[in-house]
N, C-alpha and C positions, 0 to 999 in steps of 0.2 A: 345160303343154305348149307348145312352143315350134319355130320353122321349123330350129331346129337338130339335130332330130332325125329331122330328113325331108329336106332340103338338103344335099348334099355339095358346098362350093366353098371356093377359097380364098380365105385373105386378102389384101386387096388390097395389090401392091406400093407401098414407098413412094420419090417422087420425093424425093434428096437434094438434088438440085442448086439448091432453091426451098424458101424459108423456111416455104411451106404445103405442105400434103402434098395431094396430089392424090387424090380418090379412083376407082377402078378402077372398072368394074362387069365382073365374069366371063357365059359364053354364059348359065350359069342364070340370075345376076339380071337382064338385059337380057331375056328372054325372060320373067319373072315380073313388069316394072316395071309393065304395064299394071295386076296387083294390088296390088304393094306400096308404090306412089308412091302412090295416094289414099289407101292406108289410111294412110299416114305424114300425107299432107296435111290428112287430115280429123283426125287425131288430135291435129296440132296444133295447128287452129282451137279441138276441142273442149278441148285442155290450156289453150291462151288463157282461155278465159270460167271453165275449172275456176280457174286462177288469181285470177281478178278476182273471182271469187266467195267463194274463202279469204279474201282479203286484205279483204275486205268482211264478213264473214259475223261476223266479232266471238267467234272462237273463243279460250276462256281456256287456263289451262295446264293444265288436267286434260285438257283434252279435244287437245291439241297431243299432250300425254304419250301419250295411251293412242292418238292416230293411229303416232307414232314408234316405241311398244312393236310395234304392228304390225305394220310396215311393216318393220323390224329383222328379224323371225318369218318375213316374208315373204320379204324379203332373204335369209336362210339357206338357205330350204324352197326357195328357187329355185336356190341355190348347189348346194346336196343334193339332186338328186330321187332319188325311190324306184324302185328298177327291182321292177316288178308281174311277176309270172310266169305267162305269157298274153297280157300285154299288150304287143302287135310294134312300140307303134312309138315303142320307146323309152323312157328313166324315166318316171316319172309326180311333175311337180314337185306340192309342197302350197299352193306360194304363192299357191293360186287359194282358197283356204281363207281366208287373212286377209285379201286384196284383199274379195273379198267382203262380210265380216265390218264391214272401213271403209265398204263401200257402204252398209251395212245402219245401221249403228252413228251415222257420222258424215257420211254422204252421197256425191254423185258427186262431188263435185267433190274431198274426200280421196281418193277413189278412183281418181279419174284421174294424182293427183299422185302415190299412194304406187304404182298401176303403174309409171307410167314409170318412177321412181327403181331400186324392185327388181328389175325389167328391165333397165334401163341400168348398173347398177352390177355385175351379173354378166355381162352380155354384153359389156361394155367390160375388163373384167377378165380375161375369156375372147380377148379380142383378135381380137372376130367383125368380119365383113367389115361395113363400113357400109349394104347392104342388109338384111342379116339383124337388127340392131344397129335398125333403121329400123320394120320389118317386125312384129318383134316387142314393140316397144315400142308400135308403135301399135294393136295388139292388145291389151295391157293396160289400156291408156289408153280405148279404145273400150269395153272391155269392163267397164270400172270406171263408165263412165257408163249405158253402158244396166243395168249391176247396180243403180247408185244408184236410177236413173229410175224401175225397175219395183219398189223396196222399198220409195220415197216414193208410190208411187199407191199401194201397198197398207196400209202400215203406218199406226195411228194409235193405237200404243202399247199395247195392247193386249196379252196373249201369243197369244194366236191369230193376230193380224193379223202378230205378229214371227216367228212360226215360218213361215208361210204367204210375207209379204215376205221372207226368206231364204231360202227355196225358189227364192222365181221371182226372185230376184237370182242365185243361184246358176245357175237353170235361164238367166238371161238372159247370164251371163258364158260360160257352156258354150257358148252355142249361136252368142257371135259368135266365139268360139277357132276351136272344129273348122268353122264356115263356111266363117271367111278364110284355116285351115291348110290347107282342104281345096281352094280355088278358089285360092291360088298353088303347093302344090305341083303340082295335076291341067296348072296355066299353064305350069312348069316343065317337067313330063315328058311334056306332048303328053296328055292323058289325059281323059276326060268327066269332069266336075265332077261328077255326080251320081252315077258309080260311085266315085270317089273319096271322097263325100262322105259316101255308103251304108258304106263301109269302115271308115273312121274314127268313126266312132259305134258299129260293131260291136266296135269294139277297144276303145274308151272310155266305153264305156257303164257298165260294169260300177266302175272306179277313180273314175268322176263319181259316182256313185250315191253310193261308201262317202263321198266328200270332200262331198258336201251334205251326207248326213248329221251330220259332224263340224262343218260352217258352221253348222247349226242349233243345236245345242250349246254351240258358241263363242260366238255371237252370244245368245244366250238368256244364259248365264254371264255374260258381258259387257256386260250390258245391266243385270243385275241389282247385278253387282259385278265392274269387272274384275279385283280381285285375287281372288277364286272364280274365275274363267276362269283363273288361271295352273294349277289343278290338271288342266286338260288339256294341259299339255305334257307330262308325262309320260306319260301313254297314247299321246299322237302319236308321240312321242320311241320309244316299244317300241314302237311298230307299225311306225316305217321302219327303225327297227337291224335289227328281227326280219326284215322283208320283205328288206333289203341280206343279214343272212346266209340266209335260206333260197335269194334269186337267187346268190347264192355258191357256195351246197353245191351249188345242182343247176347251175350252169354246171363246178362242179368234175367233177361224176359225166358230165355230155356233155362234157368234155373228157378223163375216164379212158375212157369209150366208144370217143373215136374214137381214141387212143390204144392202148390193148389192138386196135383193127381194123389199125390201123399196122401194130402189132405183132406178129400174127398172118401179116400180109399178107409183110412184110418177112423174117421166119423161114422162113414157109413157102417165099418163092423161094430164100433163102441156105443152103437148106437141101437144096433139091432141086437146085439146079446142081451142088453135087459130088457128092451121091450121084449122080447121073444120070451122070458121069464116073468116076465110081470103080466103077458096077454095069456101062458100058457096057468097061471095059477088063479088067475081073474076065473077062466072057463072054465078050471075044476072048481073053486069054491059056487061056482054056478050049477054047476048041473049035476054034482057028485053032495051025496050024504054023508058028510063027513063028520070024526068026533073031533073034539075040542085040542088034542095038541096038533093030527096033523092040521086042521085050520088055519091053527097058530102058527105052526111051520109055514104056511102059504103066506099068511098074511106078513110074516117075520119076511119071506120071499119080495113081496110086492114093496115092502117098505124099505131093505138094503135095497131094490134095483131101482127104485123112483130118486134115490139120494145120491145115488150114484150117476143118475141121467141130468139130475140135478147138478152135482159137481162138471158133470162134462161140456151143460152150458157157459154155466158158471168161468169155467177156462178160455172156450169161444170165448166170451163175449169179455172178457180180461185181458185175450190178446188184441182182440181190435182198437179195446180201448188203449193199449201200452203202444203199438201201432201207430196209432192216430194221434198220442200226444196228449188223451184226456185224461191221464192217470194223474193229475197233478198228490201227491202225499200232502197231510194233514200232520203238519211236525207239531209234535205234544211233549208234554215231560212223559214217558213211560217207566213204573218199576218194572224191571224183566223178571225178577223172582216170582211175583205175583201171577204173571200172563203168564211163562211159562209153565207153572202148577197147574192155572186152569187149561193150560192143553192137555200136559201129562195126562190128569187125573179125566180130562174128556176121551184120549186115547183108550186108557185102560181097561174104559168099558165096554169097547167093541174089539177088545185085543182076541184074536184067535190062540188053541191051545200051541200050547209051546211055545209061546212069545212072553217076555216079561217086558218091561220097562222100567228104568230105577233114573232118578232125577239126582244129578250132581251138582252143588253150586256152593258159592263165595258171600259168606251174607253181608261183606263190603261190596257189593256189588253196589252200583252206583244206578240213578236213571238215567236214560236213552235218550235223545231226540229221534223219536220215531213217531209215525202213525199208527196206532194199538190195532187198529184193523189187519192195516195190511201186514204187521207182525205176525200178527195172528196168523193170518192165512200160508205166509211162509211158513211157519214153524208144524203146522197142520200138512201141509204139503211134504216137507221134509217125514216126517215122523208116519204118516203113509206110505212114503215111498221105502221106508224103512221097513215097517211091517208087513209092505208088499215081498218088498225083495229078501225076506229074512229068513221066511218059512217056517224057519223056529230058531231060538237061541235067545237074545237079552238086547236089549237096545238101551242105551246112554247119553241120555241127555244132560249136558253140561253147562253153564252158568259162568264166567272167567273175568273178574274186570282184567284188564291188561292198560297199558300206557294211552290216554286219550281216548279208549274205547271200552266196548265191552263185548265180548267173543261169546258166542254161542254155538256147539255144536250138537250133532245127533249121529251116533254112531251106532253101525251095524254087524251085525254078524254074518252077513250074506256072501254073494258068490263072487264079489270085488268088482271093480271096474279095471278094464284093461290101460294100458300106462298112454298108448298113443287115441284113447277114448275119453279120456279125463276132461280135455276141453269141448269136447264137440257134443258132451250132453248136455249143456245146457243153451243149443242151440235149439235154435223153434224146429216140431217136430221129430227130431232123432232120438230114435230108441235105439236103448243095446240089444231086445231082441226084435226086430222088426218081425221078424215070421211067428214070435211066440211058438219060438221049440220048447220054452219052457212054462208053458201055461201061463206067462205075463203078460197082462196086453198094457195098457192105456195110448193115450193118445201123443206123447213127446212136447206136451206143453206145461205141464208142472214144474221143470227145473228151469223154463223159460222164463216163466211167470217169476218164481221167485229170485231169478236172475235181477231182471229188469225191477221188479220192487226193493229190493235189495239198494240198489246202486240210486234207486228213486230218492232214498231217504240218506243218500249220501254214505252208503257201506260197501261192501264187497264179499263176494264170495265164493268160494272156491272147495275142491275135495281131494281128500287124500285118500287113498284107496291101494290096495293090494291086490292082485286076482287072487281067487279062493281063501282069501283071510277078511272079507268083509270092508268097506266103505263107512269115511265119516267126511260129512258133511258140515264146513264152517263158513259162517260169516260172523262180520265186526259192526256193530255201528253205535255212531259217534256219539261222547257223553252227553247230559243235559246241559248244558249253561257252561260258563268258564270252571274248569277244570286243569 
């Protein structure tokens, strides 16, 4: 466990102008240094003596080896943590399993060395802010010594006294982790230390438990023979694949959740604005005397909101199909100049005022292998969403052979789409205004739809977009025959 999963800050900017880089401190680590500056300072007095104690201690190469095997284990398991399902705060690394393990095995002072390394080499590679980078490394390092300290009183080779000293190693790395996690995050976010710290042991109680357990194991195995301890990689190895896809499938099933509630939510209003206008102009042309235009107005009423309810099945029942796999495309020769006229020229007779639309194109333009339908319907789709979101201004529809293909876009005059929004509208359901502050509604399956049609027939598509300079909208697809 580590402050990276409790701390939201950035990394710090770096000065170019100076051949050192300067480092930052943001509002949270300024506000945490009172915790994190001694636990770095103390951890590097205790890394010093861990040092001079190695280099003193007259360690051969078996015993160098099976720290490095280690320490490598542990390096991974910190790269990898296991996301525990229950447990809120955050993955649950294993690398407190083999730091331990060195404590127990070859003492504190391997133990402080091969902390910091497995800390520092994935948090520097993570490219964490130099508090956090600080913070948690001397966390390791602290925590590798009092593991070592409390294995050397107990142990004297024995298996009772090794099972027992790798308990209260384990018990002694736990308990300085969730302390120091628990007395800089509480320093950070304004909070009592001791409710903080009551929290955090309620949440990791339970993944410390399983992880002594397996330090016991290891350390017992390893003690005996460390190549008999390599047979516990593999149970470790299936317990966190297993744990990553079980937090997988059920992050998938709370994301189909809220998803189908979208979903429901989003139908249920697109569904009732135009019946509520089609049932409210049905009972006036019933029971009201009315003259001949507003009639017409009614009936003009009843006939946009049936085509409209119309298209909204029409989508349903196009994702279930693209869903399911039944969408197979119908590859044809298509002329694009031809189909897109007959959009244009169908667009501009339901075009609202202050909208135009003007058709640009290549009359090299070459045939498609496309399905003419579902061309159709993307380019209908695009060229509404245009008109929806345009308000007024001029919309551009353009025609391009280019190298092996041929480029089509539809460009708008509207409110732009934002720069980190660009990919995620064309996933199923997401609108840019979900609440319709701005009088927009539909349902976020248009740019789905002609996503997946798109890429059906072997194309791609993608938008360039400005906020407040309007949105153009391209796809490619591929020529007729050898070209």
């Amino acid at each position: 466990m580590s402050l990276s999963d409790h701390l939201s800050v950035r990394a710090p900017a770096q000065e170019r102008r100076f051949p050192l880089t300067r480092v930052r401190l943001d509002e949270s680590s300024r506000q945490a240094s009172p915790i994190w500056l001694p636990v770095a300072l103390g951890a590097s007095i205790g890394l010093g003596f861990a040092i001079w104690s190695l280099a003193s201690g007259g360690y051969g190469w078996r015993e160098l080896a099976g720290i490095t095997a280690l320490l490598v284990a542990a390096s991974v398991a910190e790269a990898f943590p296991v996301p525990i399902e229950g447990v809120a705060v955050g993955a649950t690394s294993l690398a407190t399993i083999f730091l331990v393990a060195i404590a127990v095995v070859y003492g504190w002072a391997a133990a402080a060395v091969a902390g910091l390394l497995a800390m520092a080499l994935v948090e520097v590679a993570r490219r964490r802010p130099f508090s956090r980078i600080a913070f948690n490394c001397g966390v390791y390092v602290i925590g590798g010594i009092a593991a070592g300290t409390a294995a050397a009183t107990i142990g004297d080779g024995t298996l009772l006294h090794l099972v027992v000293g790798a308990i209260a190693a384990a018990v002694c790395f736990y308990l300085v982790d969730i302390t120091l996690l628990a007395a800089v995050v509480s320093r950070s976010r304004q909070m009592r230390f001791l409710s903080s710290l009551r929290k955090y042991v309620y949440l990791t109680l339970t993944p410390f438990a399983i992880m002594a357990s397996l330090t016991v194991i290891l350390v017992v195995l390893w003690d005996r023979s460390p190549y008999v301890a390599v047979v516990l990689a593999g149970p470790l190895l299936a317990t966190a694949l297993y744990q990553r896809w079980i937090h997988g499938a059920l992050d998938r099933l709370r994301e189909f959740d809220r998803l189908k509630d979208e979903f429901i939510a989003i139908v249920s209003h697109e569904l009732r604005t135009p019946l509520t206008s089609v049932y409210g102009a049905a009972l006036t042309l019933r029971k009201h005397e009315l003259d001949d235009t507003r009639r017409n107005q009614l009936l003009d009423i009843v006939s946009t909101e049936s085509a409209r309810l119309g298209r909204l099945l029409d989508d349903i029942l196009w994702v279930g199909r693209l869903d399911s796999g039944r969408a197979e495309p119908f590859i044809t020769r298509v002329a694009p100049l031809e189909l897109v006229s007959d959009v244009v020229d169908a667009t501009r007779t339901h075009l609202p005022l202050g909208v135009s639309i003007e058709l640009r194109y290549d009359s090299a333009s070459l045939p498609v292998a496309a399905d003419p339908d579902r061309l159709r319907q993307v380019l209908v789709n695009l060229m509404e969403n245009a008109v929806k979101y345009s308000g007024q201004g001029r919309i551009e529809v353009c025609v391009q052979p280019q190298y092996g293909t041929t480029r089509f876009s539809v460009r708008d005059e509207g409110r732009g789409i934002p720069v980190d929004e660009a990919e995620r509208i064309f996933e199923k359901f997401y609108r840019l205004d979900p609440n319709m502050t701005e009088g927009v509604g539909g349902t976020g399956l248009g740019l789905y739809i002609c996503r997946e049609l798109i890429e059906g027939m072997r194309g791609q598509i993608w938008v360039n977009s400005e906020l407040g300079k309007g949105s153009t909208f391209i796809f490619e697809l591929p020529l007729f025959g050898p070209h």
